[in-house]
C-alpha positions in Angstrom: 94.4 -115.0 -70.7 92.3 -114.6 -67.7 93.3 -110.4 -68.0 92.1 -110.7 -71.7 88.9 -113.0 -70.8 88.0 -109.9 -68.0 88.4 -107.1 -70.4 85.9 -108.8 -73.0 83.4 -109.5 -70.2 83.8 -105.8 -68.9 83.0 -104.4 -72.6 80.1 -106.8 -72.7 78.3 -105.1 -69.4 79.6 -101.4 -70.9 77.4 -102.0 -73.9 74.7 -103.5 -71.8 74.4 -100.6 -69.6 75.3 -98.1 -72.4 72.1 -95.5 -72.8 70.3 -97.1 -70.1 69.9 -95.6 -66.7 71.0 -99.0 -64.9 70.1 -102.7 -64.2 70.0 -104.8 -61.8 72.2 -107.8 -62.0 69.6 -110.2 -62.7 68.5 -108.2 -65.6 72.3 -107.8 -66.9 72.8 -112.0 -66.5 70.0 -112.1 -68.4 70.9 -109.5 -71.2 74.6 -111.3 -71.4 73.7 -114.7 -70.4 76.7 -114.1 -68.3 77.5 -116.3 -65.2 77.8 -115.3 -62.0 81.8 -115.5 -61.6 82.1 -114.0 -65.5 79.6 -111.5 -64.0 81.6 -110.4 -61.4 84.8 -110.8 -62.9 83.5 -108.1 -65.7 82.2 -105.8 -62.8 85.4 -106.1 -60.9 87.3 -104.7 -64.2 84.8 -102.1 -64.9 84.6 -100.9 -61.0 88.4 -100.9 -61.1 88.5 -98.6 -63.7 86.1 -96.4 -62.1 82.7 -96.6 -64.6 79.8 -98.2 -62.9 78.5 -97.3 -59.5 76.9 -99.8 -57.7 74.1 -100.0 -54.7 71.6 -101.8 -53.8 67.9 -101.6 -54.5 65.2 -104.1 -52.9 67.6 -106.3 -51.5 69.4 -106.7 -55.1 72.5 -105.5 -56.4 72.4 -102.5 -59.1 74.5 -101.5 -61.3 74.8 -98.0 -63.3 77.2 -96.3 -65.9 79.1 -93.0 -64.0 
C-alpha cells in the first residue's frame, strides 16, 4: 500500500515540475498541497529512479526534472 501511495505521490511532483525549470519545495507543497513526509516520500521515489536533481538555493531545498 505504502509502495502504491509513493508512486502516486512521485507522479504528482513529475507533473508539477513537468515544463518548468524547477521549484523549490515550498513552492511544490504549495502546488500539491503535499505534506512534508508525502513530500519526501514522493521525492525519495522519483530520486530513486534517477529524475530530479536536487541542490540547494538560498538556504532552501530545490528541486529540478533531469
Amino acid at each position: 500500500m505504502l509502495k502504491e501511495k509513493a508512486g502516486v505521490i512521485a507522479g504528482k511532483l513529475w507533473e508539477t515540475l513537468n515544463g518548468n525549470e524547477g521549484m523549490t519545495q515550498k513552492q511544490i507543497k504549495k502546488a500539491t498541497k503535499l505534506v512534508d513526509k508525502d513530500f519526501f516520500l514522493g521525492l525519495g521515489w522519483l530520486l530513486r529512479e534517477d529524475k530530479v536533481e536536487t541542490s540547494e538555493e538560498d538556504g532552501e531545498l530545490f528541486v529540478k526534472l533531469k
